[in-house]
N, C-alpha and C positions, 0 to 999 in steps of 0.2 A: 177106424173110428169115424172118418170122414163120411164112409159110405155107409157106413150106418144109422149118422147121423140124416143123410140125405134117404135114406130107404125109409127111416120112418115117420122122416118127415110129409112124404109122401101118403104115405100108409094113412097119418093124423088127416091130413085133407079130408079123406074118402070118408075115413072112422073114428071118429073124434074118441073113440075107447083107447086109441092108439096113440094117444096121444103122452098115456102113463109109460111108452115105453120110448117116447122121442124125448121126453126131457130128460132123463140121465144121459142120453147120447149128445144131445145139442148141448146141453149146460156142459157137458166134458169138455166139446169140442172149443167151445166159447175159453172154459177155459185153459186151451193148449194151442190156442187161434198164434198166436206168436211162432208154434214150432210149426206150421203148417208151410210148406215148399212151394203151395199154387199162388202163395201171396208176395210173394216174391220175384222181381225183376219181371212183372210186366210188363210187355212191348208198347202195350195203348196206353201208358202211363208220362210216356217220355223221361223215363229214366228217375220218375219221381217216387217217392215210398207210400206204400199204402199206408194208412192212418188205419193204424190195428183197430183202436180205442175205439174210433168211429164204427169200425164193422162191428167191433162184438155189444156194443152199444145198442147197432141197429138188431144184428142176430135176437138179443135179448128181449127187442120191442116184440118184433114177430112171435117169440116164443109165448112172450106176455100177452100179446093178442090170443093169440090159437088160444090160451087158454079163460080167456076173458070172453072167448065166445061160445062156450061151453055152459054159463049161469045160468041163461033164460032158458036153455032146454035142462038140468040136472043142478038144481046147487047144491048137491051130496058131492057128484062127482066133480067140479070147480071145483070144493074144498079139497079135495083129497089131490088134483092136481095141483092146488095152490101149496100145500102141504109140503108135496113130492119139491116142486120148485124149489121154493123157500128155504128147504135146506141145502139145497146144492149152491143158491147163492150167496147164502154166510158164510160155509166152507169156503166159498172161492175167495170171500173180501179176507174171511181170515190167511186163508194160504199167502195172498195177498201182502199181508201186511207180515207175515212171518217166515216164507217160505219153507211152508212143510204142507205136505198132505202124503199120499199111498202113491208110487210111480211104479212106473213097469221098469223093464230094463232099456226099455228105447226111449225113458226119461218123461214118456207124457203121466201128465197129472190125472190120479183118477177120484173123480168126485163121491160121494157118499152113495148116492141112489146109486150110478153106473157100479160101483162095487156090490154092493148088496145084490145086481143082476149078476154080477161075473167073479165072486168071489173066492169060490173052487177053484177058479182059474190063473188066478191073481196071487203073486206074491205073499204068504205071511210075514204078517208085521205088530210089531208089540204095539195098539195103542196109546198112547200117551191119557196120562188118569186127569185129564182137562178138557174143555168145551171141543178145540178141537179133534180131538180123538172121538169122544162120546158119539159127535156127530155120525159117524159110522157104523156105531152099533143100531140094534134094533129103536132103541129109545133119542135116537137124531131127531126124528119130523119131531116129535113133543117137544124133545129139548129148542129145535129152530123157533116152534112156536113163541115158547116161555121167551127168546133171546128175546124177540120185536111183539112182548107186552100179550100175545092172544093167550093166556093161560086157560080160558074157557076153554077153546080148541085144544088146547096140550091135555089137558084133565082128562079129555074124550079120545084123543089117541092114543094116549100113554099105554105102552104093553101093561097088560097085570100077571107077569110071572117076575119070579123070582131071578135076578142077576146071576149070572155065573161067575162075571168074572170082575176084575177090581176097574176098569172104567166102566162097565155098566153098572155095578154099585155106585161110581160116580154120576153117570147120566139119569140113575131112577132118583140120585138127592139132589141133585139141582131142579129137576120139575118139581119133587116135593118143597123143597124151599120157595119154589117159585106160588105154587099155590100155596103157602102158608103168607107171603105178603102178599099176594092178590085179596088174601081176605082181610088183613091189615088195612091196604089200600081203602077196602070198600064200608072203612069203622066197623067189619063182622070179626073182633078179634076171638071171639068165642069161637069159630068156627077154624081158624089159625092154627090154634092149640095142638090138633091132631096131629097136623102136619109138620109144625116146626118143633112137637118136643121129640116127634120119630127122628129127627135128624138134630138133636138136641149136642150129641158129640161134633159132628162136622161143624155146625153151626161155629163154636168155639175155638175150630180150628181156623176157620177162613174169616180174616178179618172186614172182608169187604163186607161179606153177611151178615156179620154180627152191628157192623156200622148202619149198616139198611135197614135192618130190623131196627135198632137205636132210632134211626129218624124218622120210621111209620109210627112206632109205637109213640114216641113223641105228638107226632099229630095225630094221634087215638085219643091221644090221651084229654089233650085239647077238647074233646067230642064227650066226653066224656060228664054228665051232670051229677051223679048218683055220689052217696058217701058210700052205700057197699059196693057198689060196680067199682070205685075206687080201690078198695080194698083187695079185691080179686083181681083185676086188673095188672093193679103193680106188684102183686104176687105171682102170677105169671110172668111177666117180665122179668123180674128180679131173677127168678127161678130157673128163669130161660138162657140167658147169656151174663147176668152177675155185671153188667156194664157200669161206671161211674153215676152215671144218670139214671137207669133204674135203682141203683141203690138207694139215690137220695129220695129219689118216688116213694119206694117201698119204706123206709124208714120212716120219712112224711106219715102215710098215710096209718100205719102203726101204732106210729107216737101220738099220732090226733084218737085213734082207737082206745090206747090204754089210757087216754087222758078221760074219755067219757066212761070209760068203765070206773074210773074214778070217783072220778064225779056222780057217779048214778049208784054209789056204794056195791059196786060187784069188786072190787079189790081196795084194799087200802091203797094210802097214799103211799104206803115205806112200798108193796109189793109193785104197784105202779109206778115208782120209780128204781126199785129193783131190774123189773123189765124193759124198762127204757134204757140204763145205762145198757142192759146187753144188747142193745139196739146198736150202740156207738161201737160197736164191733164190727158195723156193716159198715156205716158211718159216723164218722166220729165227728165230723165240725156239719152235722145237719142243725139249721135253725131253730126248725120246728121242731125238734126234740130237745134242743135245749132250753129252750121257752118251754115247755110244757115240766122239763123235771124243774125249773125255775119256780114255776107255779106251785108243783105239785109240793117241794121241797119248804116254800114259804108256809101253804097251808097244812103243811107235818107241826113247822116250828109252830103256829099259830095255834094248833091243837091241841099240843104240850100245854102252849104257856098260857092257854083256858083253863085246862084239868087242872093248874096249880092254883092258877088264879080263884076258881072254884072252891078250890080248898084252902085259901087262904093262904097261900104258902108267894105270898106278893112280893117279897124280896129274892124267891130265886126264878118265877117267872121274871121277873124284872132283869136278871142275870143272863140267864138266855137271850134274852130280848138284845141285852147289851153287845152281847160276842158272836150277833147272829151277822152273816155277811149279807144279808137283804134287809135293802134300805126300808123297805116297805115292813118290814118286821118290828125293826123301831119304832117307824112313825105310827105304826098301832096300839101300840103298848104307850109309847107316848102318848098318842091321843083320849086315851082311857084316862092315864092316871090325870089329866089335865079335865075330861070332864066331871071328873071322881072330887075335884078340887073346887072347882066352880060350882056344882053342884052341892058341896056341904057349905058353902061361902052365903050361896042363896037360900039356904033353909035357918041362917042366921042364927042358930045353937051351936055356936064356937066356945069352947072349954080353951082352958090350957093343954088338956092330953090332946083334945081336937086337932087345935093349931100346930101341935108339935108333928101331928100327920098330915096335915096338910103341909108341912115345911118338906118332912122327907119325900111326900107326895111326888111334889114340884122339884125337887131334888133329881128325882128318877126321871123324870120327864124331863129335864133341861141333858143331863147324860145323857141321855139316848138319843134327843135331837136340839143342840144346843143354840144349831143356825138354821132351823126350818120356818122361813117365810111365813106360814101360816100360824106359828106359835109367837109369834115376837109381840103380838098386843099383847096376850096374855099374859107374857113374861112378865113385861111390862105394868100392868096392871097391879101382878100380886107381886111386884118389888114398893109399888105405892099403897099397898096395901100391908107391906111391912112383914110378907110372906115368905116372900124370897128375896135374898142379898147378892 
């Protein structure tokens, strides 16, 4: 490994084309720099220990150099060694922090690129259906990309065949995911869609996903000015991952829908509140949908107790009015019969039948709101007027 590392490091000098085949060699060696024997018990050291950290630290810079001097003449080929790097040093922080990756039998660690060179030759081993496994398959460079944000680049490298096996069905859904919030990120949720309902099952399994997408979509949502972009919007969402927070979106934005359909005589009031309670199936304690069947529910009662009132039938609107559980029901019907009173008080042709309706008039109107602030002159009034007792 050492001498291979060192042969093409040489080779990269001369041929900077060569340099695609030093990084899997160096990056391996970088990270197996601990099992290495020449670092050990150096005589010019005075018995002191080499500072691993600091060599593969510096090993690293050089690597990062040679390949930083590659842009001004190719930045095809820079990217595509930046690529190659990129993924051998996430493996390594991951190996790192969990100790796993592919070893031989004389225990040195082999990174993602060096396997992909030496594979045939190498051990089989069951990948693990996780980041670090995936790394290994063909779809690693995209997936390292998507780890550190370049989802452009991963979109452009991505293999386009079909998975064979169950960690690269894992590693072509994780770029997928990746490019569905990249367009999240950028307020293009139209564009998301593709991507994240293809992977609409996983989505639901991996809670960290489902939470990511919860928080771009949230700040989409923000961005958002339109009442039908609304609409579509948190129907895709909803439809997407079913999260506590797009429900309440979705349900919103619903119940403000059937409210103007309402309103604009495309469905009555009974069918527009029909719709709304199956609303509350989604969510059942949303605001905005209570307030709207609130609404909708008063001007049902308000519409009854017209058609009766219309037809004269003024003691069983009055009825309704009474057993209605909206206060605002009352005080309408109250407020009628009270200008219905005043109004024949000022035309001054009082009878006896007259007054006897005016009595129950005011009757019906003190029942239906007995302590309402704005009734109390009135009351007042026609108790001095010998109306009311």
């Amino acid at each position: 490994l050492q001498n291979r590392a060192i042969a093409t490091n040489y080779q990269g000098q001369g041929y900077p084309r060569k340099l695609e085949d030093l990084i899997p060699a160096r990056s391996t060696t970088i990270a197996n720099i601990k099992l290495d024997p020449t670092l050990k018990d150096i005589p010019w050291l005075g018995g002191n220990s080499v500072d691993i950290q600091d060599v593969s630290n510096k090993l690293k810079q050089i690597l990062e150099n040679a390949i930083d001097a590659v842009k001004d003449d190719s930045i095809e080929e820079y990217l595509k060694l930046r690529d190659i790097y990129r993924r051998d040093m996430l493996m390594l922080s991951l190996s790192q922090k969990n100790d796993w990756g592919i070893r031989t039998q004389s225990k040195l660690l082999i990174l993602p690129n060096y396997y992909q060179h030496f594979k045939q030759h190498l051990p089989q081993i069951k990948l693990p259906v996780e980041i670090r496994g995936a790394l290994y398959t063909d779809w690693g460079i995209a997936m390292a990309a998507c780890q550190v944000g370049d989802v452009a680049r991963a979109t452009k490298i991505k293999p386009h065949k079909k998975p064979e096996s169950e960690v690269e069905h894992f590693a072509q859904t994780f770029i997928t995911y990746h490019e569905g919030c990249y367009y999240l990120q950028n307020q293009s949720w139209r564009k998301a869609i593709k991507y994240l309902q293809e992977i609409k099952s996983e989505i639901k399994i991996r809670l960290s996903w489902s939470n990511e997408i919860d928080r771009l979509c949230e700040i989409q949502r923000q961005q958002i000015a339109e009442f039908e972009e609304h609409l579509k919007f948190s129907k895709f969402w909803y439809l997407l991952i079913g999260s506590k927070a797009s429900k309440a979106y979705y349900v919103e934005y619903q119940s403000m829908q059937i409210g103007l359909n309402a309103d604009n005589k495309k469905i009555s009031c009974q069918q527009a509140i029909n719709k709304l309670k199956e609303l509350q199936n989604i969510d059942s304690n949303n605001p905005v949908n209570f307030n709207i069947i609130k609404t909708l529910s008063i001007n049902l009662e308000l519409e009854k107790i017209n058609r009766l009132w219309e037809q004269s039938k003024y003691e069983e609107a009055v009825q309704i009015a009474k057993y209605s559980s909206h206060e605002k029901v009352r005080f309408a019907v109250a407020e009628v019969c009270l200008e219905i009173v005043l109004e024949i008080l000022q035309s001054g042709n009082l009878t006896t039948e007259s007054i006897k309706s005016l009595q129950q008039i005011t009757k019906w109107a003190y029942e239906l709101c007995p302590r309402e602030p704005l009734f109390q002159a009135t009351y007042s009034q026609l108790r001095q007027l010998g109306i009311y007792h």
